[in-house]
Structures are given as C-alpha cells and as structure tokens.
ChimeraX commands (.cxc) that place a marker at each C-alpha (Angstrom):
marker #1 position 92.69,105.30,128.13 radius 0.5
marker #1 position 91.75,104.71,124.93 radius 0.5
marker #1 position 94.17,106.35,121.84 radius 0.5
marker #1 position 92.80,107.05,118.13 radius 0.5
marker #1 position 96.17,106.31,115.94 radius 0.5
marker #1 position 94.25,106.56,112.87 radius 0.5
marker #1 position 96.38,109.50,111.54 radius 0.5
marker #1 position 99.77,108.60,112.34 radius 0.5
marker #1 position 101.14,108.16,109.40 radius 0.5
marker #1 position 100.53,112.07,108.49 radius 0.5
marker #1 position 103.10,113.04,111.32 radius 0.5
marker #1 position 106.21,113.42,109.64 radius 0.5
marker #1 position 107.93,114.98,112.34 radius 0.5
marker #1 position 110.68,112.68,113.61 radius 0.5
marker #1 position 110.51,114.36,116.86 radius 0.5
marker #1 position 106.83,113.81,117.57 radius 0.5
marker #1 position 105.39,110.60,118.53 radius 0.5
marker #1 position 103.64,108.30,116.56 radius 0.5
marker #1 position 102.46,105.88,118.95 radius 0.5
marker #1 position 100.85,106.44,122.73 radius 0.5
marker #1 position 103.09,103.51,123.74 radius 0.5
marker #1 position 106.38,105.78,123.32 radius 0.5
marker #1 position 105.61,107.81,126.06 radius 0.5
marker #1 position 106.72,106.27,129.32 radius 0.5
marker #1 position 104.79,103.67,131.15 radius 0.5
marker #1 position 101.88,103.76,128.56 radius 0.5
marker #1 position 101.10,100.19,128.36 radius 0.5
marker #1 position 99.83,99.84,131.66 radius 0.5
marker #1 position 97.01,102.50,130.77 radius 0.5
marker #1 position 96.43,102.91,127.15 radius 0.5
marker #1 position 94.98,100.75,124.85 radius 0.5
marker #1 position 95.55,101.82,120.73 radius 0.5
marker #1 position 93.43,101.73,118.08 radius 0.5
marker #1 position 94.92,101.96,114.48 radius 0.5
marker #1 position 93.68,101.70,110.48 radius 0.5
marker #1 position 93.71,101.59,107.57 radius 0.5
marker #1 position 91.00,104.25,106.75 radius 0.5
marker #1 position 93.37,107.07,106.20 radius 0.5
marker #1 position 96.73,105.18,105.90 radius 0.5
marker #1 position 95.99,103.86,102.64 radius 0.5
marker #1 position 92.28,105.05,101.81 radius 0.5
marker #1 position 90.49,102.43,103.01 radius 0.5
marker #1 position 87.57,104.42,104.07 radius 0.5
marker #1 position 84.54,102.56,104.08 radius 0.5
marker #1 position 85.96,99.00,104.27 radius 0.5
marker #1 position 86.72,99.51,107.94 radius 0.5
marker #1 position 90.14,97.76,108.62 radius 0.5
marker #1 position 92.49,98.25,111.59 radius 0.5
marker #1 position 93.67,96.58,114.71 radius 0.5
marker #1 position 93.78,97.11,118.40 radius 0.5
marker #1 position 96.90,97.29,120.34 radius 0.5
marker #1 position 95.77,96.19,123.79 radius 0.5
marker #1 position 99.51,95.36,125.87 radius 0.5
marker #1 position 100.12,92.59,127.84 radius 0.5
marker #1 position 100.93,95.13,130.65 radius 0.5
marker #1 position 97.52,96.30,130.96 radius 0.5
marker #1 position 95.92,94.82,134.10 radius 0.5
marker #1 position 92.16,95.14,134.66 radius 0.5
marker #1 position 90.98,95.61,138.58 radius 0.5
marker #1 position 90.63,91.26,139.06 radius 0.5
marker #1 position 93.89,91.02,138.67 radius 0.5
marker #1 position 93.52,89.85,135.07 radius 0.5
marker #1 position 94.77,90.63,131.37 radius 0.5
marker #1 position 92.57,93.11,129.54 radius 0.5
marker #1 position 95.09,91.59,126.53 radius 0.5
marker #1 position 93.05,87.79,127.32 radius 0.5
marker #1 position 89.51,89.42,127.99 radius 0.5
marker #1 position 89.92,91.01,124.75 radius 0.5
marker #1 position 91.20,87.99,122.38 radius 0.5
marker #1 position 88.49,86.27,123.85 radius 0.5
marker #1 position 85.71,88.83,122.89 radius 0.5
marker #1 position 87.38,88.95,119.48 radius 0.5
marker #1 position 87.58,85.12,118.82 radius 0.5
marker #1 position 83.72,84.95,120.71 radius 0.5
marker #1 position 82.02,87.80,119.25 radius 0.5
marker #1 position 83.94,88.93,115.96 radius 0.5
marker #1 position 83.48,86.93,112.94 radius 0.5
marker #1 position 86.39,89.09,111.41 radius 0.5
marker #1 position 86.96,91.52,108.57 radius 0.5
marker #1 position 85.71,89.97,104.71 radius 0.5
marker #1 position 88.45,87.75,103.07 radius 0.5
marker #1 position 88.48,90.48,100.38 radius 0.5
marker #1 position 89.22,93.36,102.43 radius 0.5
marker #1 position 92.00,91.27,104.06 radius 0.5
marker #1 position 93.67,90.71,101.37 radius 0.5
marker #1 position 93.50,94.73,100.40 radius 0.5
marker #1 position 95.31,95.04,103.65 radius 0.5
marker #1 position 97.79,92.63,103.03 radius 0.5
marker #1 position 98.52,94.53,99.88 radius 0.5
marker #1 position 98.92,97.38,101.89 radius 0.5
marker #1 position 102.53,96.17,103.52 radius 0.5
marker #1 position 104.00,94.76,100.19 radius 0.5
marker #1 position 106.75,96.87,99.04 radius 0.5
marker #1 position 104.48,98.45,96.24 radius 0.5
marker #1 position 101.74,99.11,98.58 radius 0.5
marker #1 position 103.84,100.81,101.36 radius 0.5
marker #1 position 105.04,103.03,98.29 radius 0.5
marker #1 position 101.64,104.07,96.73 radius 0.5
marker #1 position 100.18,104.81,100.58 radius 0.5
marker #1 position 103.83,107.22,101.17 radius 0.5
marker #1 position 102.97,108.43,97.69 radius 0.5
marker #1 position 99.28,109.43,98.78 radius 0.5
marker #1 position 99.91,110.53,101.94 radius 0.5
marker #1 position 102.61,113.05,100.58 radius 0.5
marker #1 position 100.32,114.29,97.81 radius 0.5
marker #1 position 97.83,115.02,100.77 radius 0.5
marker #1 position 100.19,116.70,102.88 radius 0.5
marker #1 position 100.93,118.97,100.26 radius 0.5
marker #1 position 97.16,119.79,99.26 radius 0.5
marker #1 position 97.10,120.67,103.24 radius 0.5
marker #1 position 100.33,123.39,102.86 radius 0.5
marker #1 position 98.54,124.50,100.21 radius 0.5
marker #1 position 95.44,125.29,102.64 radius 0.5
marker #1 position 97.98,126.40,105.11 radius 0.5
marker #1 position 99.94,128.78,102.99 radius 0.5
marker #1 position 96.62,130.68,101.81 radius 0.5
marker #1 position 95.01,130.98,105.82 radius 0.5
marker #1 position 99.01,132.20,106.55 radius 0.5
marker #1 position 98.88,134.84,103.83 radius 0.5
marker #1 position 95.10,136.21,105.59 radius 0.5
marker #1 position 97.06,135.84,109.04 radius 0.5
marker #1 position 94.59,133.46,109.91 radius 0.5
marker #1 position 94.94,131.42,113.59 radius 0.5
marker #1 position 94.77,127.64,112.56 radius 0.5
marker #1 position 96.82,124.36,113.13 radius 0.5
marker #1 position 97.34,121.60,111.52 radius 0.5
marker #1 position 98.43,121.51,107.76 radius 0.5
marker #1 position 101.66,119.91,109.11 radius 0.5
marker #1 position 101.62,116.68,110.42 radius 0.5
marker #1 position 97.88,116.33,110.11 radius 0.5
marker #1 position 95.92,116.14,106.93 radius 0.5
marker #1 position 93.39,118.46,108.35 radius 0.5
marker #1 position 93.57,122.47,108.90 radius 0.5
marker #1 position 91.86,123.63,111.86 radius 0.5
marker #1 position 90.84,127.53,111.73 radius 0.5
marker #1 position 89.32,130.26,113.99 radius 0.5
marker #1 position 86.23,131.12,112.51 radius 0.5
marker #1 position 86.36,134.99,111.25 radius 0.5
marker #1 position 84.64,137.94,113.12 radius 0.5
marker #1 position 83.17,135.89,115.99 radius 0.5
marker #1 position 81.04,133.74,113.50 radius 0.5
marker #1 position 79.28,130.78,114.74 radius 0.5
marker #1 position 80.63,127.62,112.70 radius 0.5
marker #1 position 77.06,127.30,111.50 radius 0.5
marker #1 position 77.70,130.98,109.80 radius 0.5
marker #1 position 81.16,130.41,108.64 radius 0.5
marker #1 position 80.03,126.70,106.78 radius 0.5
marker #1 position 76.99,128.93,105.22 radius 0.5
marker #1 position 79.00,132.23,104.41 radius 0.5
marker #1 position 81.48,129.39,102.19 radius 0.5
marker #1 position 78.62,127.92,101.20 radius 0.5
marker #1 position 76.89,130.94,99.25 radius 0.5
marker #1 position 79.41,133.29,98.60 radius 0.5
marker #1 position 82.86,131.21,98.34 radius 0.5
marker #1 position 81.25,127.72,96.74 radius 0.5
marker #1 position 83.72,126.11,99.81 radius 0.5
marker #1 position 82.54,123.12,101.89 radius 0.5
marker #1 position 84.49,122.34,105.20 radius 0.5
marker #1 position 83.11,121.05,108.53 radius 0.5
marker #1 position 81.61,123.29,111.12 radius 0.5
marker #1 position 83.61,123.06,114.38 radius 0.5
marker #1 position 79.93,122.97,116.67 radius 0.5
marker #1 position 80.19,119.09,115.52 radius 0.5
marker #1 position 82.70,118.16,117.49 radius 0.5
marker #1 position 81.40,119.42,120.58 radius 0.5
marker #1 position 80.91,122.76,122.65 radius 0.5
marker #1 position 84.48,123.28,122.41 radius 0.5
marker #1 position 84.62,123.12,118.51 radius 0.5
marker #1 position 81.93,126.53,117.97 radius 0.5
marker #1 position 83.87,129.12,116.61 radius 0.5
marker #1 position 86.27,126.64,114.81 radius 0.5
marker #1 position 85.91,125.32,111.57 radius 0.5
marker #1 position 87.81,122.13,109.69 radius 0.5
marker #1 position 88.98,122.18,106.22 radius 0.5
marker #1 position 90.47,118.90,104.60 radius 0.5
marker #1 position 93.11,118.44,102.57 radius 0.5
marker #1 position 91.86,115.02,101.23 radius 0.5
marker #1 position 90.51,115.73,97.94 radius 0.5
marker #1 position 91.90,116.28,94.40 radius 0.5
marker #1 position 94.36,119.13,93.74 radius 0.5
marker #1 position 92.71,120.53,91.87 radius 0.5
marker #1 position 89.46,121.37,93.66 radius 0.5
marker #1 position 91.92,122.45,96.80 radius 0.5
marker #1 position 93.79,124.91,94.54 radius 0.5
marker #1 position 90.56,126.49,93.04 radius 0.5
marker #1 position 89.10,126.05,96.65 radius 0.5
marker #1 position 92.08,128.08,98.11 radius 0.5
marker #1 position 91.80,130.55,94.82 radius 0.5
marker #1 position 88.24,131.62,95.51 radius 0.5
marker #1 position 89.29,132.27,99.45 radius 0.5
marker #1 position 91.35,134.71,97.74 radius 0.5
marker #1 position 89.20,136.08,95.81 radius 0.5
marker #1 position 86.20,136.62,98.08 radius 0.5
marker #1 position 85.32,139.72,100.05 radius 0.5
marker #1 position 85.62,137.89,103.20 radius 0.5
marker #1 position 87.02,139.87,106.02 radius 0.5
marker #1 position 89.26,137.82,108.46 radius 0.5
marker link #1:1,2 radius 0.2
marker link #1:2,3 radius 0.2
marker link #1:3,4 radius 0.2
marker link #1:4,5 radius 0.2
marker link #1:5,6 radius 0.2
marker link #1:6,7 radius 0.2
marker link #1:7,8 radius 0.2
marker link #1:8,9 radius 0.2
marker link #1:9,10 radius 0.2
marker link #1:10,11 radius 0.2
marker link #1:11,12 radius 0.2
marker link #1:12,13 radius 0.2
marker link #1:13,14 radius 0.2
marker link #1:14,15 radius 0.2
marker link #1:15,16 radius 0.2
marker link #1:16,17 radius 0.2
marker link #1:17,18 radius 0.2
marker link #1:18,19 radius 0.2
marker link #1:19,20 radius 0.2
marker link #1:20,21 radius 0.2
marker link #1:21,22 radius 0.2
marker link #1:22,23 radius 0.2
marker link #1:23,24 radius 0.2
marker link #1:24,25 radius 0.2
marker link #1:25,26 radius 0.2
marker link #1:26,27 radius 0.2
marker link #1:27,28 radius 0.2
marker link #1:28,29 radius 0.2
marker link #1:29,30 radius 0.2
marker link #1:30,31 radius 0.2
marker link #1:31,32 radius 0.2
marker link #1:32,33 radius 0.2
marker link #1:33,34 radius 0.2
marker link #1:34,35 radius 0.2
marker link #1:35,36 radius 0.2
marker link #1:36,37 radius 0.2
marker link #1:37,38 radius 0.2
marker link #1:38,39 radius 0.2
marker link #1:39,40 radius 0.2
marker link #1:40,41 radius 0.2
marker link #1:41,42 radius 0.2
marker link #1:42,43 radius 0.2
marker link #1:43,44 radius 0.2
marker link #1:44,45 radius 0.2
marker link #1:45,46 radius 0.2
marker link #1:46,47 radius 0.2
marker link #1:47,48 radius 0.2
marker link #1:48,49 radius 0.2
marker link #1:49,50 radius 0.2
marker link #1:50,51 radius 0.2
marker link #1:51,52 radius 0.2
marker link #1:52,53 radius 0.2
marker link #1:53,54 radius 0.2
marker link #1:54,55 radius 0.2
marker link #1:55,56 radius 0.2
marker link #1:56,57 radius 0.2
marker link #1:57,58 radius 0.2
marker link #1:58,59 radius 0.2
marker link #1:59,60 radius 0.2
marker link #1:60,61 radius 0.2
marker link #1:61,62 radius 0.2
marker link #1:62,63 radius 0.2
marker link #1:63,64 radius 0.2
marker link #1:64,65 radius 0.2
marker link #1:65,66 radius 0.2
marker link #1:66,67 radius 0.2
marker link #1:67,68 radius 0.2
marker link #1:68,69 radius 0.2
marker link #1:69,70 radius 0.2
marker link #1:70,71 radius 0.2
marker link #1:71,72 radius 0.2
marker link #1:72,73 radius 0.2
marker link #1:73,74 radius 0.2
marker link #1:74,75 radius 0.2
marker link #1:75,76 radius 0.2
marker link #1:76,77 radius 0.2
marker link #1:77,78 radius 0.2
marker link #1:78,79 radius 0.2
marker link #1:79,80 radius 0.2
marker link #1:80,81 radius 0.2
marker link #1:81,82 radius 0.2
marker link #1:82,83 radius 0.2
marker link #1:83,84 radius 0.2
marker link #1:84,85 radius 0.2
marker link #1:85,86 radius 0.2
marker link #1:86,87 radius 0.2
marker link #1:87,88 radius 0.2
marker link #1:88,89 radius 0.2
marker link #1:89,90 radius 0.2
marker link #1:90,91 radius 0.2
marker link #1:91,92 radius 0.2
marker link #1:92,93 radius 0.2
marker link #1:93,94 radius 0.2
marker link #1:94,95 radius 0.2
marker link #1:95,96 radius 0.2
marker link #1:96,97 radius 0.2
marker link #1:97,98 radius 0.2
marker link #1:98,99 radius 0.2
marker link #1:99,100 radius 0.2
marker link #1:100,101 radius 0.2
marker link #1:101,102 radius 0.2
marker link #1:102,103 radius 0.2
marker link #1:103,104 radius 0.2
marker link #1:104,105 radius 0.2
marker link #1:105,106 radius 0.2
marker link #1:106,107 radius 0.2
marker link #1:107,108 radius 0.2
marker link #1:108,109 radius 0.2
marker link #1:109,110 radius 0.2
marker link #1:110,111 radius 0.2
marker link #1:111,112 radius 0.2
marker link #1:112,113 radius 0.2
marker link #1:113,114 radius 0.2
marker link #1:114,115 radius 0.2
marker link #1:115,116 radius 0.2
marker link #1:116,117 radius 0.2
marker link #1:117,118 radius 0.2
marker link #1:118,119 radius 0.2
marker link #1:119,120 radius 0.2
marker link #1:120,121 radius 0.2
marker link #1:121,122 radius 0.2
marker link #1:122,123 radius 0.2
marker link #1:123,124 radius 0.2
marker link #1:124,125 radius 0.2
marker link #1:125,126 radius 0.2
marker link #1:126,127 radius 0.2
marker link #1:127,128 radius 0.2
marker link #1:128,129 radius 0.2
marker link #1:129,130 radius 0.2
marker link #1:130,131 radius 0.2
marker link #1:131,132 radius 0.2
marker link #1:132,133 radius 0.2
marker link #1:133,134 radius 0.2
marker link #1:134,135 radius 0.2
marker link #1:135,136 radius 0.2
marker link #1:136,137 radius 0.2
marker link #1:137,138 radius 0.2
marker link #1:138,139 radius 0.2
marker link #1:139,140 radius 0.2
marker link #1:140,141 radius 0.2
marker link #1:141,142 radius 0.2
marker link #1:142,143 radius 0.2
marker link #1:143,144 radius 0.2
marker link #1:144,145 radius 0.2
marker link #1:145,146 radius 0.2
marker link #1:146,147 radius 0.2
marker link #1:147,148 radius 0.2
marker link #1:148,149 radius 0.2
marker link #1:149,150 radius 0.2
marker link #1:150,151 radius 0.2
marker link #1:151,152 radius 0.2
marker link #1:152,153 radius 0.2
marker link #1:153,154 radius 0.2
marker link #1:154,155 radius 0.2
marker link #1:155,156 radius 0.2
marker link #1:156,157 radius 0.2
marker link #1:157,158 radius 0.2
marker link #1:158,159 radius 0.2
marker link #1:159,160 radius 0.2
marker link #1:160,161 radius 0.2
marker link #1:161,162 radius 0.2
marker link #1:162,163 radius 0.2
marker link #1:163,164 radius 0.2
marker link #1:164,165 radius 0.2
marker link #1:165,166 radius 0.2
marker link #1:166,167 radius 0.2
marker link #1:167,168 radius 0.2
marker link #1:168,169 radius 0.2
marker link #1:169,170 radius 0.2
marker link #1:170,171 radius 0.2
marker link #1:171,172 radius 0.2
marker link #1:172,173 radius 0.2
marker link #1:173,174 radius 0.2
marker link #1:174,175 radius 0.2
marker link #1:175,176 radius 0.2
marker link #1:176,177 radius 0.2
marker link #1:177,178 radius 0.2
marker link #1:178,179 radius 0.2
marker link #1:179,180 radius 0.2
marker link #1:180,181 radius 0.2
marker link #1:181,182 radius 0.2
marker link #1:182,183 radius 0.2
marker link #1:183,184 radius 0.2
marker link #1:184,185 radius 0.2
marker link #1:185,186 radius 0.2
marker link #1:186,187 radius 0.2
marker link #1:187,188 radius 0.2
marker link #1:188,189 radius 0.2
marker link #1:189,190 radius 0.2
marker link #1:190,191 radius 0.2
marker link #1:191,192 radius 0.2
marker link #1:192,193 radius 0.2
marker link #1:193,194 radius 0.2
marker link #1:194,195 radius 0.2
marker link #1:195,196 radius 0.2
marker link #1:196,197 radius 0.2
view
C-alpha cells in the first residue's frame, strides 16, 4: 500500500493519526511518502522522503527497504544542493516556527471557508485538519457547472470535483492556501451572491 503523508502536518487533532505506521502492523504493508510541498511551501522544488520499513518483505523473500536504497543510490542523482539546504532550514528551530506559523494562518483561512458553507448549511468536510474544504455541489450541479457558475457570477475559482475521478462529480474543492485577504472577499461575495444552496 502506498500512503500520501503530504498533509500531515494540517491534522491538529491529537487523536487522529498522523502517520500510516501508527496503526497496527502497518509496516509490513505500507510504504509512506512525505514532503515538504505543503509542510513548509515548498511547492515546486519537489522535496520529501520515502518511508519504506525494514518489515516490509517483497514475495522473494527479500527487503523492499534494500531494493529501494538500491534504486535510489542507482537511479537517483538526488535533490539540488540548494533545495537541500532549504530543507535543512526547514528543521532549525526558526524554520519549524515559521512552517507552525504558516500552517496555522492556513488553517484559519480554511475556518473561515468553513464558517461561511456552515452558515448556508452547506454538506462539506474538511476545514479542520485539512487545508482544503470539500463541498456538495448545489442543486445537483455538475462540478463543471458549479466551477463556471463561480466563475461568472461569484469571481470564485476552486477545483471541480470531476478531476479527481468519477467519484469526485458533484463535489467541488475550495483551498484555503492563499492570502487572507482574497479568502475573506472570496467568502464575502459567496454571501453576497444569489446562489441558491
């Protein structure tokens, strides 16, 4: 199994896990992937790391942990010096700070988007331990409809929920990464459109 931990950092819920490997028995099965992209904005530079356990036992009998390091140290001539030492920034004390900083001021651009889609009575989740809000699009519109009804009448860009698959139509993703700004005058024309949820 393989686990997208990209986000982690958003769940602030003590109770909820962080990591695949703190459910039971989950380093014979899962392998983790992890970065930097949203922990501390480094979208673009591509930086993270791959937790694969020693545990994990491909079908030969052998470590998927070995097979790996050796595609790594074979095939991978590594992330630029430059972006390494970004990430190495990261885990100073200041750095640590500044990404808790940013990833609070995010969570609180995505109550903001929560708090407006709860005042509508709107179905969505996230908003709360995930930097993105996830909505049910209104009156049976197609994503497609929803991102162009925005679009025109609301000046509101979000993502239309048919991109992530059959499952997504009729869903539509609004992010809370952005200045605040643009999410409170965002949230203030919601208000102030004719839309009927």
């Amino acid at each position: 199994m393989l686990v997208d931990s990209a986000y982690e950092v958003f769940v602030q819920d003590n109770d909820l896990p962080t990591s695949i490997y703190q459910i039971e028995n989950a380093k014979k099965c899962a392998i983790e992937f992890c970065s930097l992209s949203k922990t501390a904005g480094f979208t673009g530079t591509r930086c993270g790391y791959t937790i694969v356990p020693h545990e994990l036992i491909v079908r030969c009998g052998n470590s998927l942990n070995k097979q790996w390091l050796r595609r790594q140290t074979t095939k991978f001539n590594g992330v630029p010096y430059i972006v390494q030492r970004g990430a190495e920034a990261v885990f100073s004390k200041d750095g640590l700070m500044q990404c808790k900083e940013n990833i609070a001021y995010y969570m609180q651009n995505a109550s903001i988007i929560s708090d407006t889609l709860k005042e509508f009575g709107v179905w969505h989740t996230g908003g709360k331990n995930a930097p993105y809000i996830w909505l049910k699009c209104p009156q049976s519109m197609s994503s497609w409809d929803f991102f162009d009804y925005l679009l025109d009448n609301v000046n509101v860009v979000g993502t239309p929920g048919a991109g992530f698959g059959k499952n997504g139509e009729g869903f539509f993703r609004l992010s809370a990464f952005g200045k605040r700004e643009n999410v409170v005058e965002a949230m203030d024309r919601l208000k102030k459109s004719e839309l009927k949820w």
